[in-house]
FISEMAR-56272 format. One record per residue: y, z, x of N, C-alpha, C in turn. Coordinates in steps of 0.1 Angstrom, whole numbers, padded with zeros to 4 digits, always signed. Atoms other than C-alpha are relative to their C-alpha. Layout:
<lumvexs>
YZXYZXYZX...
</lumvexs>
This chain:
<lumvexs>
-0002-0013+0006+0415-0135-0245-0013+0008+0000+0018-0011-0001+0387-0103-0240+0003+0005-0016+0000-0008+0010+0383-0080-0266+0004+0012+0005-0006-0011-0006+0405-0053-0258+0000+0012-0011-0005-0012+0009+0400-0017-0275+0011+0003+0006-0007-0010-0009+0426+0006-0275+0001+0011-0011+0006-0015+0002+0419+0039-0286+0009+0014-0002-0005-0007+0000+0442+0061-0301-0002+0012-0012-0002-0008+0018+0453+0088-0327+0011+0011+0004-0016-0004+0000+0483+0104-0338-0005+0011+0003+0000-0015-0005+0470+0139-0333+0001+0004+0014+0000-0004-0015+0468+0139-0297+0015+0001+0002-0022+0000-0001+0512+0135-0302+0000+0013-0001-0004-0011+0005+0511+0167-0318-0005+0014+0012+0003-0013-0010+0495+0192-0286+0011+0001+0011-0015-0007-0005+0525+0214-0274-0003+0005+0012+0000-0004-0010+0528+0225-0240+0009+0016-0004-0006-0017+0003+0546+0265-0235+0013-0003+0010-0012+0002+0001+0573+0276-0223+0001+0004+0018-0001+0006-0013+0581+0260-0192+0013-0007+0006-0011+0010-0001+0610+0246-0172-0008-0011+0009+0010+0010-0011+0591+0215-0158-0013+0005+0005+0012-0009-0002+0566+0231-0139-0001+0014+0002-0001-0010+0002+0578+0262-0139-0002+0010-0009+0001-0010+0006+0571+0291-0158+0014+0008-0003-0017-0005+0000+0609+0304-0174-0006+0016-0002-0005-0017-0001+0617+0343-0166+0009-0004+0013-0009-0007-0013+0636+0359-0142+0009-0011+0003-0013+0005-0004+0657+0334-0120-0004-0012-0007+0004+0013+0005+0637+0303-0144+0011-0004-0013-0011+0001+0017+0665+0290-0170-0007-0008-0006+0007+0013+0007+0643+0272-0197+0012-0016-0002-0003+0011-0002+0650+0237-0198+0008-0007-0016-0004+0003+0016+0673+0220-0232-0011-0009-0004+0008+0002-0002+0644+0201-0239-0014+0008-0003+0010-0013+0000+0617+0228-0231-0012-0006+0005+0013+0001+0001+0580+0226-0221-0002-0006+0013+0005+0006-0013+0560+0209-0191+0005-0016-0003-0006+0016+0005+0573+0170-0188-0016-0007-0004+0005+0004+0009+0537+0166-0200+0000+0000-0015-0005+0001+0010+0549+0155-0230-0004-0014-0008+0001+0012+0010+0542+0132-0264+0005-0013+0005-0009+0010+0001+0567+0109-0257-0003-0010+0009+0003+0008-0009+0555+0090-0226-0010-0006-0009+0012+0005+0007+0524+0080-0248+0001-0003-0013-0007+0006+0012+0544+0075-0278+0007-0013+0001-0009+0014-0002+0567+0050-0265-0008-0012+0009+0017+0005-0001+0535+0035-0251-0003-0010-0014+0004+0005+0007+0525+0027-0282+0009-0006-0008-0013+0007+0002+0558+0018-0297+0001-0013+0003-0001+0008-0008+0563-0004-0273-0008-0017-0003+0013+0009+0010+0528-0025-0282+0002-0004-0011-0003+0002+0014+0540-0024-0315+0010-0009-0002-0010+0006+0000+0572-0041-0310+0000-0012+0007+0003+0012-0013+0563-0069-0284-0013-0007-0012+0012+0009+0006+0531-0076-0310-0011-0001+0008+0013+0002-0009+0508-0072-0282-0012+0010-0007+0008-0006+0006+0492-0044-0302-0010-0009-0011+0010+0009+0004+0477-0073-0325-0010-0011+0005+0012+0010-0008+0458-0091-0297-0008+0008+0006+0013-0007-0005+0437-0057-0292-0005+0002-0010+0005-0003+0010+0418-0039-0310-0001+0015-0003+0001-0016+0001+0429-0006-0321-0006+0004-0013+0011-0013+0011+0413+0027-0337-0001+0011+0006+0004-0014-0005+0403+0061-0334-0010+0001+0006+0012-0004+0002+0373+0080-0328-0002+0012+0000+0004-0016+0004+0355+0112-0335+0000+0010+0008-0003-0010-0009+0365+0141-0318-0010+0002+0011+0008-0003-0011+0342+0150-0287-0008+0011-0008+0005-0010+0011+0311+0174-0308-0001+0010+0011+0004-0010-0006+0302+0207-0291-0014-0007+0013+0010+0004-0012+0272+0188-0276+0006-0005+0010-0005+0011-0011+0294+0165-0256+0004+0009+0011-0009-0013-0010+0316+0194-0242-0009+0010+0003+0009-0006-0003+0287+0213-0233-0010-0006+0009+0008+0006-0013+0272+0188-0205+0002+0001+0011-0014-0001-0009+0306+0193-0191+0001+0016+0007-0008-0010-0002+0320+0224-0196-0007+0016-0001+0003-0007+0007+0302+0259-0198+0004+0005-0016-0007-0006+0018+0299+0277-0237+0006+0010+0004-0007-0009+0004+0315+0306-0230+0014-0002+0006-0014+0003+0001+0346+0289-0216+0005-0010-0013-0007+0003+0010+0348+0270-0245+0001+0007-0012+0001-0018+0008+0339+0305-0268+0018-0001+0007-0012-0008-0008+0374+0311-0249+0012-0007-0009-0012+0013+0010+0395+0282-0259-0002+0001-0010+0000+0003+0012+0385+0278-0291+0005+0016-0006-0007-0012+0006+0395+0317-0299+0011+0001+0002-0013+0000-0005+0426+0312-0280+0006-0009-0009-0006+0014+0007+0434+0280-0299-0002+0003-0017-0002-0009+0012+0425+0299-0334+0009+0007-0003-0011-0007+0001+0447+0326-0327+0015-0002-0001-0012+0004-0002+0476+0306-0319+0006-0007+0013-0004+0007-0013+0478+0295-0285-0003+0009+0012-0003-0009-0014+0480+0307-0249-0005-0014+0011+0002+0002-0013+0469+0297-0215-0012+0001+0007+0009-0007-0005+0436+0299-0198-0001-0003+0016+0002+0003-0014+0440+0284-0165+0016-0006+0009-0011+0004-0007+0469+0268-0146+0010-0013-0006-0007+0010+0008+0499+0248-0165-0007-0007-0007+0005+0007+0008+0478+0242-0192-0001+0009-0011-0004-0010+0017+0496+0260-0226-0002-0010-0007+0002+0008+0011+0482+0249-0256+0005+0005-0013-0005-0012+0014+0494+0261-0291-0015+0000-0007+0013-0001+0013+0472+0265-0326-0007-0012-0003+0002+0012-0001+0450+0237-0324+0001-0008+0008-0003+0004-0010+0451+0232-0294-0015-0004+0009+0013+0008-0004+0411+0229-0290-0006-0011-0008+0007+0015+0007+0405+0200-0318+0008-0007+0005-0008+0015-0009+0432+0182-0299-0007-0008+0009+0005+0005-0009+0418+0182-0271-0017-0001-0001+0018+0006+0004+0380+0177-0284+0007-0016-0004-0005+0019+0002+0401+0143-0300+0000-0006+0013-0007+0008-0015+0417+0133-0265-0015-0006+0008+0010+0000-0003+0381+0137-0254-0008-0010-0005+0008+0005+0016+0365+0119-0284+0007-0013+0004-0011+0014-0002+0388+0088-0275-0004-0007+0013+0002+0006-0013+0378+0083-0239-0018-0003-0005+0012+0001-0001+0340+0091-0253-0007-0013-0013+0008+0014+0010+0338+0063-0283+0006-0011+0008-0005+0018-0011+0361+0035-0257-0016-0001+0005+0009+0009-0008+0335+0036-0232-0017+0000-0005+0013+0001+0007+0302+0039-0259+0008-0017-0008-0003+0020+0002+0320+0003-0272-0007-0004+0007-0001+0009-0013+0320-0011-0240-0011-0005+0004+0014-0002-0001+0288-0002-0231-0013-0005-0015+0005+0006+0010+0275-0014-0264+0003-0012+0000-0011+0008+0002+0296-0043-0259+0001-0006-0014-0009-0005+0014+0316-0039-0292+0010-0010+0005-0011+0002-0002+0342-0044-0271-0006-0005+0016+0003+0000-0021+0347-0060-0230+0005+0008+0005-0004-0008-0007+0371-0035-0222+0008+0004-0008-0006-0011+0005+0390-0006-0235+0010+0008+0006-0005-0007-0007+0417+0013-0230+0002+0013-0009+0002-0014+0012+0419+0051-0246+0012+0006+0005-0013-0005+0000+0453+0067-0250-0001+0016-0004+0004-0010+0003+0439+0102-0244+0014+0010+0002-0008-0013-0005+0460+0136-0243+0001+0012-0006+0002-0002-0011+0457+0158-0232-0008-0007+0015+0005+0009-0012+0446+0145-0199-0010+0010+0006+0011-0007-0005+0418+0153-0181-0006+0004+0015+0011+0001-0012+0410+0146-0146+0003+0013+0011-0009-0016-0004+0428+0181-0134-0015+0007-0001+0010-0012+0008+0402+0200-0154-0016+0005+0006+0016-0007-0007+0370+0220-0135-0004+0003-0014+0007-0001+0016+0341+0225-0160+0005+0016-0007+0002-0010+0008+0350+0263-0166+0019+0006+0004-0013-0004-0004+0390+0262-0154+0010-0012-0001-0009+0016-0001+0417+0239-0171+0014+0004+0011-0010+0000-0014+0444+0229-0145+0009-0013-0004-0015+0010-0001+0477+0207-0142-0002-0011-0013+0000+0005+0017+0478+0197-0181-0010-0004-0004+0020+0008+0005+0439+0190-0184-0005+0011-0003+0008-0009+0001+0425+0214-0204-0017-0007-0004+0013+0006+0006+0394+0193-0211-0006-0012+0010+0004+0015-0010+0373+0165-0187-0006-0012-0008+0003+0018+0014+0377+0133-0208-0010-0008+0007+0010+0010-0009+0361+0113-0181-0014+0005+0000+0016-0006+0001+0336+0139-0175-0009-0007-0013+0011-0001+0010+0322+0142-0206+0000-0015-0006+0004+0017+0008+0327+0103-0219-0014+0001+0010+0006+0007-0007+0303+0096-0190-0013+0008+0001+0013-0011+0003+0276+0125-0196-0001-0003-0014+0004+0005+0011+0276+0113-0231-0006-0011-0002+0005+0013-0001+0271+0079-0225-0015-0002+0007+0011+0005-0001+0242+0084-0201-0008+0009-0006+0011-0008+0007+0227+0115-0224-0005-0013-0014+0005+0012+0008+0227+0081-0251-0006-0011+0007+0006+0012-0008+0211+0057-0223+0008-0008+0001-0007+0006+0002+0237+0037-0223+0003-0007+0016-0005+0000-0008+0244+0039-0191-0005+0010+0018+0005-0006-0016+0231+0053-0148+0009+0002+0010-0009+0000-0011+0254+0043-0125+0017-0002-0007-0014-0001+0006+0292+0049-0132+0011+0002+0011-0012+0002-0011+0327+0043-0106+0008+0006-0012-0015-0006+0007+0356+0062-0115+0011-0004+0010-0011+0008-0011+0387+0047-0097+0013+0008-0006-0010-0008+0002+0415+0075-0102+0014-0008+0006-0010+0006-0010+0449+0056-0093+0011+0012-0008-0012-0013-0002+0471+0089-0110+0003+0005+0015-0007-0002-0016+0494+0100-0080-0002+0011+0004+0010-0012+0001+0474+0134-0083-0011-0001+0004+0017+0005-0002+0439+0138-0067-0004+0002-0012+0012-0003+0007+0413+0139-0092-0010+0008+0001+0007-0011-0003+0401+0170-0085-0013+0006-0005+0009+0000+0008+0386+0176-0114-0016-0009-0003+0012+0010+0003+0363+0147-0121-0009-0004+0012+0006-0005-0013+0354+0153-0082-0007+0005+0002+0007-0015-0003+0341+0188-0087-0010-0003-0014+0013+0003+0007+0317+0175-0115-0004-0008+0003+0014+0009-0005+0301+0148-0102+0000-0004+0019-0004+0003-0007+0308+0158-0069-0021+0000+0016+0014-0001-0004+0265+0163-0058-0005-0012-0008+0009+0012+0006+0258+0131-0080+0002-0013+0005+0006+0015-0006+0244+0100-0063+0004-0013-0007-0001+0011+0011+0249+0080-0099+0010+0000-0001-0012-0003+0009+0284+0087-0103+0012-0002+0013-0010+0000-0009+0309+0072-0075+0015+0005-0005-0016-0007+0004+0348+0090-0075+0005-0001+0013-0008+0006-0007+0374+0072-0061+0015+0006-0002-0010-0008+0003+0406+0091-0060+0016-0010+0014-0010+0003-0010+0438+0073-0043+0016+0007-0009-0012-0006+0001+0469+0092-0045+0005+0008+0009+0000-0002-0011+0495+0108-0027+0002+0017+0008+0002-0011-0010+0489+0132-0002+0006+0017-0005-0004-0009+0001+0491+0168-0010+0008+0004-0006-0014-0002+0008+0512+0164-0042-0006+0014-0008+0007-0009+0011+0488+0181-0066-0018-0001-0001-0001-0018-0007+0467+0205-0061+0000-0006+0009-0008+0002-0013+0479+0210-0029-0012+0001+0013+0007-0001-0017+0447+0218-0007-0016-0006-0008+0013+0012+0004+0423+0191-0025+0006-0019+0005-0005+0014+0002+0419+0153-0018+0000-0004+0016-0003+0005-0014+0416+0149+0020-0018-0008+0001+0007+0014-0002+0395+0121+0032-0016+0005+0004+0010-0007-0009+0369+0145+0050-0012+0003-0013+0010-0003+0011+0352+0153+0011-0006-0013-0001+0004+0010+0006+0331+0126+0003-0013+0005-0004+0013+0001+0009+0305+0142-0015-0010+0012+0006+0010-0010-0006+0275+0168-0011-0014-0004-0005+0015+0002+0003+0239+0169-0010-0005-0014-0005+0005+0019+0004+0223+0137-0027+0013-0007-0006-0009+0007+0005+0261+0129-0036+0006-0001+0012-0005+0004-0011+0270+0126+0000+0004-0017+0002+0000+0015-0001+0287+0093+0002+0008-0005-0012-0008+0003+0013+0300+0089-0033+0009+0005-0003-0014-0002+0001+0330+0101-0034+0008-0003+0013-0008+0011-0006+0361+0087-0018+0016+0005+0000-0012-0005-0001+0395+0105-0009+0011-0009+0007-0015+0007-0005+0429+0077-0006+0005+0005+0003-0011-0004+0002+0453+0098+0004+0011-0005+0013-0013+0008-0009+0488+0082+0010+0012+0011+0002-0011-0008+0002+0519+0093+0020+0010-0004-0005-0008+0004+0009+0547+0093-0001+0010-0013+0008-0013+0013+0005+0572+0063-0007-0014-0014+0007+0011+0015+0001+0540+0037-0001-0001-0012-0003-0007+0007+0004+0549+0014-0023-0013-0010-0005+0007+0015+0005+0535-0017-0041-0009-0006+0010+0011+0001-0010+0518-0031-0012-0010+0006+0004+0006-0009-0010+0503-0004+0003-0013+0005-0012+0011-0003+0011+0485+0004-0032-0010-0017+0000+0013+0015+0000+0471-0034-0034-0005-0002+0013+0007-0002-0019+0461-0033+0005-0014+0009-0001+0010-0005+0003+0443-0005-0004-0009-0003-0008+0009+0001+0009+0425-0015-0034-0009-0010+0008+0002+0009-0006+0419-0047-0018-0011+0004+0018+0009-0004-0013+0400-0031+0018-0008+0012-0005+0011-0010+0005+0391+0002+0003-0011+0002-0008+0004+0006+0015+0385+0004-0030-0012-0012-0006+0008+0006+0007+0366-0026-0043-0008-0005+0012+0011+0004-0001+0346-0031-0011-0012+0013+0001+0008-0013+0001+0333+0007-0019-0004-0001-0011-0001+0007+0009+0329-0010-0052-0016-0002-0004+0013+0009-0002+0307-0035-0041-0012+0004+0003+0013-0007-0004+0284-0013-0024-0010+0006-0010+0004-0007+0011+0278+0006-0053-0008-0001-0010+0008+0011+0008+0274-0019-0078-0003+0009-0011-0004-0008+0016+0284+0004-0112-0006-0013-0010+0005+0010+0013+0274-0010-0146+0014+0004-0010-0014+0004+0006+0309+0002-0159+0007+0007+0011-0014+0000-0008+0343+0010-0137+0009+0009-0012-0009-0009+0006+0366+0038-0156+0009+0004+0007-0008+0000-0008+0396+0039-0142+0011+0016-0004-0010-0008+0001+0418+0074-0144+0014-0003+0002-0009+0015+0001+0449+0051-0155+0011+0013+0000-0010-0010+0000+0477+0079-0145+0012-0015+0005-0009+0011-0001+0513+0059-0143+0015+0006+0011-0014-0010-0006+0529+0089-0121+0004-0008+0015-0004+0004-0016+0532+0069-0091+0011-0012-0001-0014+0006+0001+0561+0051-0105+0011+0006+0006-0010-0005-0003+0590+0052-0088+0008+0007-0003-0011-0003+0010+0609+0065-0115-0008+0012-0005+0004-0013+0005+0586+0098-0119+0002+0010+0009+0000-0010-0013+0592+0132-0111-0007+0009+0004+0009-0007-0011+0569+0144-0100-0011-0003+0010+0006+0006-0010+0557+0123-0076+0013-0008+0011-0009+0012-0007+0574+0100-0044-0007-0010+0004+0005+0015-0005+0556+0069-0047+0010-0009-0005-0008+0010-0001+0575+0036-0049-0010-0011-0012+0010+0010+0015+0550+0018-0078+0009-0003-0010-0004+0012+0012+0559-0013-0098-0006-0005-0013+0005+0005+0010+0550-0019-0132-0011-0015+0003+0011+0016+0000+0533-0053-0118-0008+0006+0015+0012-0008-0006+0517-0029-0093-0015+0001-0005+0015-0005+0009+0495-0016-0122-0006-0010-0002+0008+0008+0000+0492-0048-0132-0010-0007+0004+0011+0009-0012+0477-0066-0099-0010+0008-0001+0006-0003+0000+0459-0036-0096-0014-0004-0011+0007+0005+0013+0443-0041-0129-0005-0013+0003+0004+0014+0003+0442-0079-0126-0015-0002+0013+0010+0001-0011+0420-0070-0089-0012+0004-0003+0007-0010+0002+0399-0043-0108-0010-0010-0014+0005+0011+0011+0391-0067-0139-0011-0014+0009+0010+0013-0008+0377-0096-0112-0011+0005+0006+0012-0010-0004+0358-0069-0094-0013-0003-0011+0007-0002+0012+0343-0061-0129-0010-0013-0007+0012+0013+0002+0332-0094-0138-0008-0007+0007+0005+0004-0008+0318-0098-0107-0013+0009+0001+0011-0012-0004+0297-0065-0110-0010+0009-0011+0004-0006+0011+0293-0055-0146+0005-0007-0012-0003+0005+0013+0300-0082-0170+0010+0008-0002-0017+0000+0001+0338-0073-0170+0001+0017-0004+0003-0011+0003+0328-0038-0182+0013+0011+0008-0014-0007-0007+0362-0017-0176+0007+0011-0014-0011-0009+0006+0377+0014-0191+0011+0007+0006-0010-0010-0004+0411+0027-0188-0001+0014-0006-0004-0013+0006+0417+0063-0196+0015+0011+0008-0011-0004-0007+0451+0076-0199+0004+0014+0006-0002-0016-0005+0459+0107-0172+0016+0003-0003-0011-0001-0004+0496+0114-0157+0008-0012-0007-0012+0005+0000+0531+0098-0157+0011+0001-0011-0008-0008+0007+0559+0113-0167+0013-0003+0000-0007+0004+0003+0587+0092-0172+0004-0010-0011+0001+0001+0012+0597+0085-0206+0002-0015-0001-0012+0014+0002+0620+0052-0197-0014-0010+0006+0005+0015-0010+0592+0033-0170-0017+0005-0007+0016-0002+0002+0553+0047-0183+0002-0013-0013+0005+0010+0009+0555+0021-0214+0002-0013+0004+0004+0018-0009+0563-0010-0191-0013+0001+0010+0010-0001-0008+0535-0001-0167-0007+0005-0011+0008+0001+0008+0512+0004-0194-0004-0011-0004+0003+0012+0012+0518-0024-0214-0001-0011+0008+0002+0005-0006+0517-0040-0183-0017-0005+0004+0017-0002-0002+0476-0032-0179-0002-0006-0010+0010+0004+0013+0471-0041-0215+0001-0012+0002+0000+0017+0002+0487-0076-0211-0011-0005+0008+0007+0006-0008+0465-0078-0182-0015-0003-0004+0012+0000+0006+0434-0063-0196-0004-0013-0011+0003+0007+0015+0433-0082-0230+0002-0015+0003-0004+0012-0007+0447-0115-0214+0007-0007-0013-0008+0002+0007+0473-0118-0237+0013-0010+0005-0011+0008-0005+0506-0142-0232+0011+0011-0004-0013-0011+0007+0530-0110-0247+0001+0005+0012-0005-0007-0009+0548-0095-0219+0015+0008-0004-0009-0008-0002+0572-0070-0217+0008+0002+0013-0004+0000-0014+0595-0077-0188+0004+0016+0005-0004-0012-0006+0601-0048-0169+0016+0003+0003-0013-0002-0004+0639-0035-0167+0005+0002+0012+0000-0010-0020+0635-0016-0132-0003-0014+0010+0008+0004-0012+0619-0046-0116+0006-0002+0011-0012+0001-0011+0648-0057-0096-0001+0009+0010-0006-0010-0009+0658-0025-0085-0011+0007+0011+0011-0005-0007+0621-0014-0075-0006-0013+0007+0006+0016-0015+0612-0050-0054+0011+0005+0014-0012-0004-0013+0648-0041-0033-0004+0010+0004-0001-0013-0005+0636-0006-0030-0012+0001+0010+0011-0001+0001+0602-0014-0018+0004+0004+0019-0004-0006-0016+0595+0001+0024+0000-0017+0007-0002+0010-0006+0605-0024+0046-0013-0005+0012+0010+0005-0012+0582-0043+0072-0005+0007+0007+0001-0007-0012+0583-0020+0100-0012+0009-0009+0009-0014+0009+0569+0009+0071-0009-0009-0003+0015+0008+0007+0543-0018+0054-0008+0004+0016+0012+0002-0010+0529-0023+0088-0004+0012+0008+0005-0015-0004+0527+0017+0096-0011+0004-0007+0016-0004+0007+0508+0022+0066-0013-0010+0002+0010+0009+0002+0487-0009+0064-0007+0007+0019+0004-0006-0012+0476+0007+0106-0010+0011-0010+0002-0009+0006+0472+0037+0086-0019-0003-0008+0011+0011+0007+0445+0014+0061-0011+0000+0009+0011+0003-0009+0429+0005+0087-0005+0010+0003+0006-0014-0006+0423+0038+0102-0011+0005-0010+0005-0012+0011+0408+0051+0071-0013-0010-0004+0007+0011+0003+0385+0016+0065-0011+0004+0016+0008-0006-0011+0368+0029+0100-0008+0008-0001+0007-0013+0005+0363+0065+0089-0013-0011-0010+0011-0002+0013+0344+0052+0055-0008-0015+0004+0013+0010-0002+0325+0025+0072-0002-0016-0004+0000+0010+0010+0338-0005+0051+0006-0017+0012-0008+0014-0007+0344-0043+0067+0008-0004-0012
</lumvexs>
């Protein structure tokens, strides 16, 4: 058994999205949805924790809060006068400042919490408090440029945990391993000139945003080299994500040689989400996890945070969660998965494994990796 945080708080349930049908904006030919709002929604991360609760696996970690993200934190990150912005916007009652990202009243101490949650996990970790952590942020973050929130991130959780941590010494060298089915745009475009700060982004191809995430970015000036664009194409599947981790991934890892691993733990690449077409198995996340944990103890004294981004299906994100935690924490409580059946039968056949795995290869050439 590790010492597994997990890092929540009920106020992050409470930040409302606007009035949206899905990703749409309702007027004109948009019929709001019964329902309503962006499918960034409470409930995926409610039933998350539910879930934990009911299985009993929530008593073999170690949950808690923590203190909101201060003005200092969000100011390493983000300019002050975009957060001057939000915070009058989020006084007055709500609005919009950048792209599908409505917040209501209160909608900037939320998201200083969501923040605050990714930024006390990985000050544990790094203290070692804890071996590894998982933080049940949300708003989500890794969308978010420092002075423009975007696709439900009004705030950079990752960013700023990790500019916190090394403005407390804690910490130099830092891997981010994005496996949300979204690039990681955001967490790209801040540490996308930094040499200390590798960003690993696999997801798939041209879902979201639509003209970031191609393989050709890897980084600028003295951050040439550190960054790292996966991008698959849709229906991929279970294999094709552990292939990749497995050649890509942790031997860009190795090179690196981080003192902690933070993973942007998005769960959209389930089969069962919509707004994605990947083919991901609840024991996907798992392996993944279970590959990324061996890595970890091989590179940083097991040193591993999750932080939760995407996935947006109410029924399959709390088995693929609770999936990571059994992994993380090394617990015996499992939560069998319902779908598994149907997503092993669904998975691409031979002929497609061995297009993409070509594919793999191709891309293990480009970035130089045996």
């Amino acid at each position: 058994m590790r010492r597994t945080g997990f890092f929540w708080d009920e106020s992050c349930f409470w930040h409302s999205g606007g009035n949206y049908a899905l990703t749409f904006p309702v007027g004109g030919l948009v019929q709001p949805l019964a329902a309503g709002g962006l499918p960034e929604s409470p409930e995926t991360k409610r039933r998350l924790k539910n879930l934990l609760d009911v299985t009993g696996l929530i008593r073999d970690l170690h949950p808690q809060s923590a203190a909101p993200a201060t003005r200092a934190d969000l100011e390493r990150v983000h300019p002050a006068d975009f957060l001057d912005r939000f915070k009058d916007t989020s006084d007055a009652g709500g609005g919009e400042l950048g792209l599908r990202t409505p917040f209501g009243k209160g909608g900037y101490e939320i998201a200083a919490q969501s923040a605050g949650l990714a930024v006390g996990a990985l000050q544990a970790v790094l203290k070692g408090e804890l071996d590894n952590a998982y933080a049940l942020s949300r708003p989500p973050g890794h969308h978010c440029l420092p002075d423009w929130p975007n696709g439900f991130c009004l705030l950079a959780n990752i960013g700023i945990a990790i500019e916190a941590a090394r403005a407390a010494g804690l910490a130099k060298k830092v891997a981010v391993v994005d496996w949300d089915v979204h690039h990681g745009n955001g967490t790209e475009a801040i540490f996308l000139s930094d040499p200390n700060v590798l960003t690993i982004s696999i997801h798939q191809e041209h879902n979201y945003p639509l003209d970031t995430g191609d393989i050709e970015d890897i980084g600028e000036g003295e951050g040439k080299g550190a960054n790292m664009n996966i991008p698959l194409p849709p229906g991929a599947g279970h294999h094709t994500y552990l292939e990749a981790m497995e050649r890509l991934i942790l031997p860009k890892l190795d090179a690196f040689e981080p003192e902690v691993i933070i993973v942007a733990c998005g769960f959209d690449a389930s089969a069962f989400d919509p707004l994605a077409r990947m083919m991901c198995t609840s024991d996907t996340f798992r392996q993944m996890t279970r590959l990324l944990m061996s890595a970890a103890d091989r590179m940083c004294d097991g040193r591993v945070l999750m932080v939760h981004e995407g996935g947006y299906s109410e029924a399959h994100v709390p088995f693929c969660g609770h999936a990571v935690l059994q992994e993380m924490s090394g617990s015996a409580i499992d939560a069998p998965d319902p779908l598994a059946n149907a997503l092993e039968i669904r998975q691409p056949n031979a002929r497609m494994r061995a297009h993409y795995s070509d594919y793999l290869t191709e891309l293990v050439g480009y970035f130089g990796l045996t």
